[in-house]
Phi, psi and omega in degrees: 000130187285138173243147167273132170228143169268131173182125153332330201246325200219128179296304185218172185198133180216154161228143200238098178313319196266020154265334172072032162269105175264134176266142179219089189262130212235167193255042209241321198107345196273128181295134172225148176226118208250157183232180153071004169317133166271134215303330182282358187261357162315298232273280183332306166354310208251311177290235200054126164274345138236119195307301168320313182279296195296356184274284172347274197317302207240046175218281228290122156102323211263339203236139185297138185221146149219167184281128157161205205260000000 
C-alpha cells in the first residue's frame, strides 16, 4: 500500500512483502526500488521522527537499489 508522507526530501513509500522491496518516491519525482528490505526496517521507516535521516542512516547505501517507475 503506497503511503504519502511529509517530508522535505520523499513524497511517498510503498513495500511489496512478498519481494522483500522498498518503493521510495523523493520529491525531485524519482522513483528508487531498494530489494532484500526486511519488513521491519519497512515498519521503522513509516515511524521515523525524521524520514529523511532514517533513509540515510539505515537505507541509503546498506540496500541494492535500482532507478525508475
Amino acid at each position: 500500500m503506497m503511503v504519502h508522507v511529509e517530508s522535505d526530501a520523499i513524497l511517498e513509500i510503498d513495500y511489496a512483502p512478498d519481494t522483500a522491496t522498498l518503493h521510495v518516491r523523493f520529491t525531485d519525482g524519482g522513483w528508487y526500488h531498494y530489494s532484500h528490505v526486511p519488513e521491519r526496517v519497512y515498519h521503522a521507516f513509516l515511524a521515523a521522527d525524521s524520514l529523511g535521516r532514517f533513509f540515510h542512516d539505515h537505507i541509503h547505501d546498506r540496500y541494492p537499489y535500482r532507478r525508475g517507475r
